[in-house]
VMD Tcl script that draws the C-alpha trace (Angstrom):
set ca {
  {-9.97 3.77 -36.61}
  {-9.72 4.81 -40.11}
  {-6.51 5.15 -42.51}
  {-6.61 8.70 -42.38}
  {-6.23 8.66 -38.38}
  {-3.72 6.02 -38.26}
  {-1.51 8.12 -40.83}
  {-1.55 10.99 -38.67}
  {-0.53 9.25 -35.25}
  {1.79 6.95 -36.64}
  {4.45 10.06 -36.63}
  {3.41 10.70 -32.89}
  {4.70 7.10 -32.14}
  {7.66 7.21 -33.72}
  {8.63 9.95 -32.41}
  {8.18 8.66 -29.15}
  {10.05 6.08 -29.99}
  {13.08 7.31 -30.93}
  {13.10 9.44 -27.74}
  {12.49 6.30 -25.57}
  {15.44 4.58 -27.35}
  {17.33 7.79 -28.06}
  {20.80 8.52 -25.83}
  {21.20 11.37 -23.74}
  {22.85 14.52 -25.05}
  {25.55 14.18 -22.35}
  {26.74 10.63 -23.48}
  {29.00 10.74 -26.74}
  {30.10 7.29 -27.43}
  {34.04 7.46 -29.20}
  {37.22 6.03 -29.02}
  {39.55 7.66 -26.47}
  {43.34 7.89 -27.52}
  {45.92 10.06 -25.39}
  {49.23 9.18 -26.03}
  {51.32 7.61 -25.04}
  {48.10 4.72 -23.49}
  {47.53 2.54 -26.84}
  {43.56 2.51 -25.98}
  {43.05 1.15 -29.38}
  {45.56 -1.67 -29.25}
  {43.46 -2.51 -25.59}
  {40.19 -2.74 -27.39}
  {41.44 -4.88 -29.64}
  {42.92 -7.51 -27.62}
  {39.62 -7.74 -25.51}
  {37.97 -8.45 -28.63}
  {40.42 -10.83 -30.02}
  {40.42 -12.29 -26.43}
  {36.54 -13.38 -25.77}
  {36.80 -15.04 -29.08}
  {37.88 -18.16 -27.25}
  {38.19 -16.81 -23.38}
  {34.38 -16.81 -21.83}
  {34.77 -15.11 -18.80}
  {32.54 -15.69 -15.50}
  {32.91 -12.22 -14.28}
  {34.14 -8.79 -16.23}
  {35.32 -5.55 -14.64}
  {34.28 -2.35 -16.66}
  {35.60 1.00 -15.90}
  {38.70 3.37 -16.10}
  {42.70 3.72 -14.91}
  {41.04 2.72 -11.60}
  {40.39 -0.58 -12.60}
  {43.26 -1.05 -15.45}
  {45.76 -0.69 -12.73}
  {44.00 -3.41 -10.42}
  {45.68 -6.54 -12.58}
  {44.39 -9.34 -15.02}
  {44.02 -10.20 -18.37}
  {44.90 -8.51 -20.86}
  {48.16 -7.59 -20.59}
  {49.43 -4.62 -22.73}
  {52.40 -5.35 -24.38}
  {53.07 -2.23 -26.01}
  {53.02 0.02 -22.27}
  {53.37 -1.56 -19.22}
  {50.49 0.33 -17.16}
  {51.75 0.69 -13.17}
  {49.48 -2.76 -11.37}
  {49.55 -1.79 -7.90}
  {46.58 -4.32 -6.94}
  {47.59 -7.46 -9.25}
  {48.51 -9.53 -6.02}
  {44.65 -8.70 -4.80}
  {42.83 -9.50 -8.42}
  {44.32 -12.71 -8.61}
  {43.11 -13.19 -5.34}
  {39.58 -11.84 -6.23}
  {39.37 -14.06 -9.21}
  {41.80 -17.19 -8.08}
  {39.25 -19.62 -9.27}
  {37.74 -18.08 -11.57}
  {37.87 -16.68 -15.33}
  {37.90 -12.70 -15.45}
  {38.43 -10.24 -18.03}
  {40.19 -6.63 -16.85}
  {37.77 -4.30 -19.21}
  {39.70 -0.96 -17.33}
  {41.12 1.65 -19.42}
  {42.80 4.61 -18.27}
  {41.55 8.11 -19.12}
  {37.61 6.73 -19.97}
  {34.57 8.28 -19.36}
  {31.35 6.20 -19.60}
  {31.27 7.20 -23.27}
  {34.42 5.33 -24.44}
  {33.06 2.15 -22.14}
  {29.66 2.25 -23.65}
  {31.78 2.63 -27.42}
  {33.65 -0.08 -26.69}
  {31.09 -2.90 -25.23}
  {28.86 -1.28 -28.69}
  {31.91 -2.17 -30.77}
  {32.46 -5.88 -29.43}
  {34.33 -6.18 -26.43}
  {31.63 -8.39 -25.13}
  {30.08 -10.13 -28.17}
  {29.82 -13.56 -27.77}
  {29.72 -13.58 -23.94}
  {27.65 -14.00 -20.79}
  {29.87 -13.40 -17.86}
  {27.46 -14.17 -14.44}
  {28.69 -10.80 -12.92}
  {29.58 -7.85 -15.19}
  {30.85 -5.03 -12.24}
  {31.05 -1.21 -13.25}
  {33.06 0.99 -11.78}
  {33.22 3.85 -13.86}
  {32.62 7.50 -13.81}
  {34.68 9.78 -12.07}
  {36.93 10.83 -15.00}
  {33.47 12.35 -16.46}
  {32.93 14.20 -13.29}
  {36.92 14.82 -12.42}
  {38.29 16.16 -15.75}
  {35.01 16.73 -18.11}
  {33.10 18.43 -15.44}
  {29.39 16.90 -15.88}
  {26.80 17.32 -13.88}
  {26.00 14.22 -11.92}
  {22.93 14.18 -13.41}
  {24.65 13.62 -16.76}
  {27.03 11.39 -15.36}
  {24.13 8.94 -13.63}
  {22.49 9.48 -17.35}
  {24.88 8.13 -18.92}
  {25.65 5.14 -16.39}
  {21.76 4.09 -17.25}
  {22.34 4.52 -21.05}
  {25.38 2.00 -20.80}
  {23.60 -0.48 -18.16}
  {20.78 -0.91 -20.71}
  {23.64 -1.60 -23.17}
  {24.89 -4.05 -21.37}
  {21.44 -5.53 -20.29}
  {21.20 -5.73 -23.87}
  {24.28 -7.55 -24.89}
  {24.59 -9.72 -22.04}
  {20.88 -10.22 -21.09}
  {21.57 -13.43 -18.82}
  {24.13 -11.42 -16.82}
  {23.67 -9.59 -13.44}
  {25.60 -6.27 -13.06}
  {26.91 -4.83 -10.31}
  {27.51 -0.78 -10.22}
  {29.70 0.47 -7.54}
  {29.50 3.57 -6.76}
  {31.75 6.00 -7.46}
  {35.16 6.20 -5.22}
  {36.18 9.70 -3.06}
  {38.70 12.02 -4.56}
  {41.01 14.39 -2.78}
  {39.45 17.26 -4.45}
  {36.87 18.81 -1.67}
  {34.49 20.15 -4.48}
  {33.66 16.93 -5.80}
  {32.98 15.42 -2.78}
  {29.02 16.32 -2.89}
  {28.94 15.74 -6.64}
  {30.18 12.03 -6.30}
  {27.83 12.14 -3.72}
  {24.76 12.98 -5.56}
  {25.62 10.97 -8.62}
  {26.06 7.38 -6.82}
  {22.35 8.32 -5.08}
  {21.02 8.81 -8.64}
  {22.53 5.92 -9.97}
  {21.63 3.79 -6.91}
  {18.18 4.08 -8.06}
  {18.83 1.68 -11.13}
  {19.09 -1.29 -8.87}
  {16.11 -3.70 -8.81}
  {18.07 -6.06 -6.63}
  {17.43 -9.09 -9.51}
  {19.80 -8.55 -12.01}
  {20.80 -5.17 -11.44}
  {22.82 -4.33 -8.00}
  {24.28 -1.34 -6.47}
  {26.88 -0.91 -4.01}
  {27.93 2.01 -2.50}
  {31.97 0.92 -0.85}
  {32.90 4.96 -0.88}
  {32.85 5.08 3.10}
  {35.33 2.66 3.13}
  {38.09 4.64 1.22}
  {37.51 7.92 2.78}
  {39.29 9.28 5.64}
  {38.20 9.30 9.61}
  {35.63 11.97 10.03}
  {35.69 13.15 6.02}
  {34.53 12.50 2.90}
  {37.83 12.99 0.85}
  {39.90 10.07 -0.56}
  {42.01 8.25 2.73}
  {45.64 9.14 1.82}
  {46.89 5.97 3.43}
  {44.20 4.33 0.47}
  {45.26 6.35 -2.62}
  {48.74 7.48 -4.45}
  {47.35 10.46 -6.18}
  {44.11 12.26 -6.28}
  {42.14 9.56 -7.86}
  {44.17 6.27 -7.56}
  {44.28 3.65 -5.27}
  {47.70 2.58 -4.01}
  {48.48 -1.16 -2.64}
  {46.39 -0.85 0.63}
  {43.40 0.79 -1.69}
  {43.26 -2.30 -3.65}
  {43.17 -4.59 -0.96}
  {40.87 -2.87 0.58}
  {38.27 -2.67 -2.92}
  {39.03 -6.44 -2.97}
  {38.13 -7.04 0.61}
  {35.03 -4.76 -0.25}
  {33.98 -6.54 -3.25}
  {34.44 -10.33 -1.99}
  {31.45 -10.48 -0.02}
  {29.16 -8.93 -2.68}
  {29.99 -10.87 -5.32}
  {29.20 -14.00 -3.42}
  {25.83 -12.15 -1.71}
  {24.60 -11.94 -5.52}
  {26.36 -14.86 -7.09}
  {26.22 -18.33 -5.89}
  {28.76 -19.21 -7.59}
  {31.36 -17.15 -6.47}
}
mol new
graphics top color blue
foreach p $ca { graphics top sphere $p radius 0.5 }
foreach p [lrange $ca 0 end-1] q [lrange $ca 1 end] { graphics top cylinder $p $q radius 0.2 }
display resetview
Protein backbone atom coordinates (compact mmCIF):
# COMPACT_ATOMS: atom_id res chain seq x y z
CA UNK A 1 0.00 0.00 0.00
CA UNK A 2 1.51 3.21 -0.91
CA UNK A 3 1.63 6.70 1.08
CA UNK A 4 -0.75 8.19 -1.10
CA UNK A 5 -3.47 5.37 -0.21
CA UNK A 6 -2.78 5.28 3.36
CA UNK A 7 -3.31 9.23 3.49
CA UNK A 8 -6.59 8.92 2.04
CA UNK A 9 -8.07 6.07 4.38
CA UNK A 10 -6.53 7.16 7.38
CA UNK A 11 -9.58 9.87 7.62
CA UNK A 12 -12.05 6.87 6.95
CA UNK A 13 -10.67 5.28 10.22
CA UNK A 14 -10.84 7.93 12.27
CA UNK A 15 -13.86 8.69 11.59
CA UNK A 16 -14.97 5.45 12.46
CA UNK A 17 -13.43 5.79 15.36
CA UNK A 18 -14.78 8.52 16.89
CA UNK A 19 -18.26 7.13 16.08
CA UNK A 20 -17.39 3.78 17.79
CA UNK A 21 -16.22 5.73 20.88
CA UNK A 22 -18.58 8.66 20.36
CA UNK A 23 -21.83 9.00 22.97
CA UNK A 24 -25.22 8.95 21.88
CA UNK A 25 -27.06 12.18 21.12
CA UNK A 26 -29.62 11.31 23.84
CA UNK A 27 -27.00 11.09 26.74
CA UNK A 28 -25.80 14.66 27.99
CA UNK A 29 -23.51 14.12 30.82
CA UNK A 30 -23.97 17.41 33.58
CA UNK A 31 -24.35 18.16 36.97
CA UNK A 32 -27.97 18.13 38.20
CA UNK A 33 -28.88 20.85 40.91
CA UNK A 34 -32.67 21.50 41.94
CA UNK A 35 -32.94 23.17 44.99
CA UNK A 36 -33.34 22.72 47.72
CA UNK A 37 -31.24 18.68 47.13
CA UNK A 38 -27.40 19.89 47.51
CA UNK A 39 -26.44 17.33 44.51
CA UNK A 40 -23.13 18.99 44.44
CA UNK A 41 -22.32 18.80 48.13
CA UNK A 42 -23.35 14.68 47.49
CA UNK A 43 -20.79 14.33 44.79
CA UNK A 44 -18.39 15.62 46.73
CA UNK A 45 -18.54 13.62 49.76
CA UNK A 46 -18.52 10.35 47.60
CA UNK A 47 -15.39 11.54 46.27
CA UNK A 48 -13.85 12.67 49.43
CA UNK A 49 -15.23 9.32 50.81
CA UNK A 50 -13.48 6.46 48.49
CA UNK A 51 -10.33 8.28 49.22
CA UNK A 52 -9.89 6.00 52.20
CA UNK A 53 -13.41 3.89 52.19
CA UNK A 54 -12.98 0.90 49.40
CA UNK A 55 -16.21 -0.38 49.12
CA UNK A 56 -17.14 -4.19 48.17
CA UNK A 57 -20.36 -3.32 46.56
CA UNK A 58 -21.80 0.31 45.21
CA UNK A 59 -25.41 1.20 44.43
CA UNK A 60 -25.80 3.67 41.41
CA UNK A 61 -28.99 5.28 40.55
CA UNK A 62 -31.60 8.02 41.56
CA UNK A 63 -34.12 9.22 44.67
CA UNK A 64 -34.99 5.49 44.43
CA UNK A 65 -31.93 4.40 45.74
CA UNK A 66 -30.85 7.70 47.88
CA UNK A 67 -33.81 7.04 50.03
CA UNK A 68 -32.87 3.22 50.59
CA UNK A 69 -30.04 4.20 53.48
CA UNK A 70 -26.12 4.11 53.79
CA UNK A 71 -23.23 6.02 53.55
CA UNK A 72 -23.05 9.08 52.87
CA UNK A 73 -25.07 10.88 54.94
CA UNK A 74 -26.11 14.45 53.86
CA UNK A 75 -25.68 16.77 56.41
CA UNK A 76 -26.92 19.75 54.84
CA UNK A 77 -30.82 17.98 53.99
CA UNK A 78 -31.90 15.15 55.64
CA UNK A 79 -33.39 13.09 52.53
CA UNK A 80 -36.70 10.90 53.87
CA UNK A 81 -34.75 6.87 54.40
CA UNK A 82 -37.68 4.77 54.37
CA UNK A 83 -35.52 1.45 53.67
CA UNK A 84 -32.33 2.21 56.01
CA UNK A 85 -33.43 -0.70 58.43
CA UNK A 86 -33.31 -3.09 55.06
CA UNK A 87 -29.72 -1.64 53.60
CA UNK A 88 -28.07 -2.26 56.67
CA UNK A 89 -29.42 -5.50 56.46
CA UNK A 90 -28.38 -5.92 52.74
CA UNK A 91 -24.91 -4.83 53.48
CA UNK A 92 -24.51 -5.93 57.42
CA UNK A 93 -21.18 -7.40 56.69
CA UNK A 94 -20.11 -5.70 54.25
CA UNK A 95 -18.63 -2.20 53.00
CA UNK A 96 -21.17 -0.26 50.62
CA UNK A 97 -21.30 3.05 49.21
CA UNK A 98 -25.11 4.69 48.60
CA UNK A 99 -24.18 6.35 44.96
CA UNK A 100 -28.33 7.42 44.77
CA UNK A 101 -29.22 10.87 44.03
CA UNK A 102 -32.55 12.18 43.75
CA UNK A 103 -33.82 13.83 40.55
CA UNK A 104 -30.86 11.92 38.14
CA UNK A 105 -31.13 10.72 34.91
CA UNK A 106 -28.38 8.38 33.57
CA UNK A 107 -26.61 11.54 32.39
CA UNK A 108 -25.82 13.07 35.83
CA UNK A 109 -24.71 9.23 36.98
CA UNK A 110 -22.51 8.77 34.02
CA UNK A 111 -21.10 12.77 34.93
CA UNK A 112 -20.51 11.88 38.13
CA UNK A 113 -18.64 8.26 38.01
CA UNK A 114 -16.60 10.50 34.79
CA UNK A 115 -15.81 13.12 37.43
CA UNK A 116 -14.47 10.67 40.28
CA UNK A 117 -16.93 9.21 42.35
CA UNK A 118 -15.31 5.91 41.73
CA UNK A 119 -11.59 6.63 41.11
CA UNK A 120 -9.51 4.63 43.01
CA UNK A 121 -11.95 1.71 43.49
CA UNK A 122 -12.95 -1.82 42.55
CA UNK A 123 -16.09 -2.66 44.36
CA UNK A 124 -16.90 -6.72 43.40
CA UNK A 125 -20.57 -5.72 42.58
CA UNK A 126 -21.36 -2.23 41.19
CA UNK A 127 -25.62 -2.51 40.92
CA UNK A 128 -27.55 0.10 38.66
CA UNK A 129 -30.70 0.99 39.14
CA UNK A 130 -31.29 3.93 37.27
CA UNK A 131 -33.50 5.28 34.62
CA UNK A 132 -36.91 6.03 35.13
CA UNK A 133 -36.54 9.78 35.86
CA UNK A 134 -35.27 9.90 32.02
CA UNK A 135 -38.34 8.13 30.93
CA UNK A 136 -40.83 9.70 33.83
CA UNK A 137 -40.06 13.46 33.64
CA UNK A 138 -37.65 13.89 30.39
CA UNK A 139 -39.78 11.77 28.24
CA UNK A 140 -37.08 9.60 26.16
CA UNK A 141 -37.67 7.05 24.14
CA UNK A 142 -36.62 3.78 25.65
CA UNK A 143 -34.45 3.39 23.03
CA UNK A 144 -32.55 6.46 24.25
CA UNK A 145 -32.90 5.54 27.65
CA UNK A 146 -31.33 1.72 27.08
CA UNK A 147 -28.64 3.95 24.94
CA UNK A 148 -27.63 5.64 27.41
CA UNK A 149 -27.61 2.75 30.16
CA UNK A 150 -24.89 1.03 27.60
CA UNK A 151 -22.90 4.35 27.26
CA UNK A 152 -22.58 4.46 31.20
CA UNK A 153 -21.98 0.49 31.65
CA UNK A 154 -18.98 0.84 29.32
CA UNK A 155 -18.01 3.73 31.64
CA UNK A 156 -18.04 1.86 34.35
CA UNK A 157 -16.47 -1.29 32.66
CA UNK A 158 -13.92 1.17 32.08
CA UNK A 159 -13.22 2.58 35.46
CA UNK A 160 -13.77 -0.40 37.40
CA UNK A 161 -12.66 -3.13 34.91
CA UNK A 162 -12.29 -5.96 37.70
CA UNK A 163 -15.88 -5.29 38.79
CA UNK A 164 -19.12 -7.19 37.82
CA UNK A 165 -22.28 -5.01 37.41
CA UNK A 166 -25.51 -5.77 37.97
CA UNK A 167 -28.46 -3.67 36.04
CA UNK A 168 -31.85 -4.04 37.40
CA UNK A 169 -34.32 -3.28 35.50
CA UNK A 170 -36.32 -0.56 35.72
CA UNK A 171 -39.20 -0.49 38.61
CA UNK A 172 -43.29 0.01 37.63
CA UNK A 173 -44.79 3.41 38.02
CA UNK A 174 -48.39 4.29 38.68
CA UNK A 175 -48.59 6.10 35.50
CA UNK A 176 -50.44 3.50 32.93
CA UNK A 177 -48.59 5.07 29.85
CA UNK A 178 -45.30 4.17 30.94
CA UNK A 179 -46.02 0.89 31.73
CA UNK A 180 -45.03 -0.52 28.05
CA UNK A 181 -42.18 1.97 27.80
CA UNK A 182 -40.44 0.60 31.04
CA UNK A 183 -41.30 -2.40 29.49
CA UNK A 184 -39.48 -2.12 26.30
CA UNK A 185 -36.49 -0.36 27.75
CA UNK A 186 -35.48 -3.15 30.50
CA UNK A 187 -35.82 -5.80 27.26
CA UNK A 188 -33.32 -3.56 25.41
CA UNK A 189 -31.13 -3.18 28.14
CA UNK A 190 -31.38 -6.87 29.14
CA UNK A 191 -29.51 -7.54 26.08
CA UNK A 192 -26.17 -6.05 27.59
CA UNK A 193 -25.80 -8.98 29.89
CA UNK A 194 -23.13 -11.57 28.99
CA UNK A 195 -23.75 -13.34 32.25
CA UNK A 196 -19.64 -12.90 33.15
CA UNK A 197 -19.27 -9.64 34.34
CA UNK A 198 -22.24 -8.03 33.19
CA UNK A 199 -25.80 -9.22 34.77
CA UNK A 200 -29.30 -8.28 34.35
CA UNK A 201 -32.18 -8.66 36.50
CA UNK A 202 -35.48 -7.94 35.79
CA UNK A 203 -37.37 -7.71 39.87
CA UNK A 204 -40.36 -5.38 38.18
CA UNK A 205 -43.02 -8.32 38.64
CA UNK A 206 -42.39 -8.26 42.05
CA UNK A 207 -43.49 -4.60 42.77
CA UNK A 208 -46.44 -4.53 40.57
CA UNK A 209 -49.88 -5.17 41.57
CA UNK A 210 -52.06 -8.64 41.25
CA UNK A 211 -53.11 -8.96 37.69
CA UNK A 212 -51.29 -5.40 36.47
CA UNK A 213 -48.40 -3.93 35.50
CA UNK A 214 -48.63 -0.59 37.52
CA UNK A 215 -46.58 0.11 40.70
CA UNK A 216 -48.33 -2.16 43.92
CA UNK A 217 -49.71 0.68 46.12
CA UNK A 218 -49.15 -1.38 49.23
CA UNK A 219 -45.12 -1.23 47.67
CA UNK A 220 -44.83 2.51 46.86
CA UNK A 221 -45.70 6.08 48.67
CA UNK A 222 -46.00 8.07 45.56
CA UNK A 223 -45.89 7.42 41.90
CA UNK A 224 -42.33 6.39 41.74
CA UNK A 225 -41.14 5.63 45.35
CA UNK A 226 -40.96 2.77 47.33
CA UNK A 227 -42.38 2.99 50.84
CA UNK A 228 -41.11 0.62 53.89
CA UNK A 229 -42.66 -2.68 52.52
CA UNK A 230 -41.08 -1.64 48.85
CA UNK A 231 -37.73 -1.67 50.31
CA UNK A 232 -37.94 -4.77 51.99
CA UNK A 233 -39.20 -6.24 49.36
CA UNK A 234 -36.06 -4.79 46.69
CA UNK A 235 -33.85 -6.13 49.53
CA UNK A 236 -35.44 -9.50 49.69
CA UNK A 237 -35.21 -9.30 45.76
CA UNK A 238 -31.68 -8.40 45.57
CA UNK A 239 -30.18 -10.86 48.38
CA UNK A 240 -30.24 -13.84 46.39
CA UNK A 241 -28.65 -12.25 43.28
CA UNK A 242 -25.97 -10.78 44.71
CA UNK A 243 -24.86 -14.02 46.23
CA UNK A 244 -25.91 -16.06 42.71
CA UNK A 245 -23.09 -13.72 41.08
CA UNK A 246 -20.82 -13.04 43.99
CA UNK A 247 -19.28 -15.61 46.12
CA UNK A 248 -18.55 -13.52 48.41
CA UNK A 249 -21.62 -12.15 49.39
Amino acid sequence: MNSSTISLLLPAALVCCTTANALPSSLKPEPHQRDPYNWQARHESIVERHKTVKPEYVVIGDSITHRWGGDPVDTDRKMGRPGAAYWDDLFQSHTATNMGFGFDYVDNAYYRVQHGELDGTSPRVIVLLIGTNNLGHRKDTAEQCAANVKAFVQLLRTKCPSSKILILGILPRKEEQLAPVISKTNALVSKLQNRKNIFFRDISPAFTAPGSTLASPALFSDTVHPNAAGYAKLTEQLKPILKQIDPQY
